[in-house]
C-alpha positions in Angstrom: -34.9 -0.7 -42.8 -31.8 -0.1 -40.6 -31.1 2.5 -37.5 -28.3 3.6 -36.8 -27.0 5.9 -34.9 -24.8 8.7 -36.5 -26.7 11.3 -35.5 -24.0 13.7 -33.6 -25.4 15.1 -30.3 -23.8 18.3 -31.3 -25.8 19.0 -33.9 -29.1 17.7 -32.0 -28.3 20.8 -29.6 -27.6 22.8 -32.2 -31.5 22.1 -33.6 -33.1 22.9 -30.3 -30.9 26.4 -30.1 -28.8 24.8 -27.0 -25.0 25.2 -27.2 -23.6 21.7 -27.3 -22.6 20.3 -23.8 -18.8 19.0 -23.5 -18.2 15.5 -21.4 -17.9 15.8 -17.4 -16.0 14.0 -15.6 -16.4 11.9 -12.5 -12.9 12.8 -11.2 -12.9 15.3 -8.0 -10.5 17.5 -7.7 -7.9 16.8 -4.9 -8.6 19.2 -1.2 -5.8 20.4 0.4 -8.4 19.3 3.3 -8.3 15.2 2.2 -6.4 13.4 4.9 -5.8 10.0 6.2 -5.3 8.7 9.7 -4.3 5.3 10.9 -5.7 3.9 14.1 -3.6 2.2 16.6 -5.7 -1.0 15.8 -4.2 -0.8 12.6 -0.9 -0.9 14.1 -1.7 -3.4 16.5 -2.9 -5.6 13.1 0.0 -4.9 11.3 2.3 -6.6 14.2 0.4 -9.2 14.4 0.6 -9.6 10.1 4.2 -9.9 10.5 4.4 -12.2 13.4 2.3 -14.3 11.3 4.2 -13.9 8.1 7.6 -14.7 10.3 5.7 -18.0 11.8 6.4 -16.9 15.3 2.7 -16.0 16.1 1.1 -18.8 18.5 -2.3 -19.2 19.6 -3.0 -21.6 22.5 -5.9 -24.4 22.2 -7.6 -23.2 25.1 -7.9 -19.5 24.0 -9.2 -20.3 21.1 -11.9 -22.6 22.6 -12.5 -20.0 25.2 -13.2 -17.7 22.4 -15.7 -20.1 20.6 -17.8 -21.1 23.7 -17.7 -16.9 24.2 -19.3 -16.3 20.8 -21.9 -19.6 21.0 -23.3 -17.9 24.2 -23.3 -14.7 23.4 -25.7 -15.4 20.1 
């Protein structure tokens, strides 16, 4: 025996008296209310991207040990 399945949905429907469904999509439609905004952190971030990018962006040794011991503590 083999299944298969060639049965259209349309005609399914069409058995149990339904009119036969078309596909939804998943897509919204576009607000004009949709907006972005971009924080200052985000500008802050992007400076420090392209300081980093340039190789001009320096860290000293004791800031960033400072910042360790902060975070050990603080757990």
């Amino acid at each position: 025996m083999q299944i298969s399945n060639l049965l259209p949905t349309n005609s399914i429907a069409s058995d149990l008296g339904l009119s036969p469904q078309t596909p939804k999509s998943n897509a919204r439609p576009a607000t004009p209310q949709d907006s972005v905004e971009i924080s200052s952190q985000a500008s802050h971030f992007s400076q420090i991207q392209a300081a980093y990018d340039a190789g001009t962006y320096n860290v000293s040794p004791s800031q960033i040990a400072n910042s360790i011991m902060n975070y050990a503590t603080a757990r």
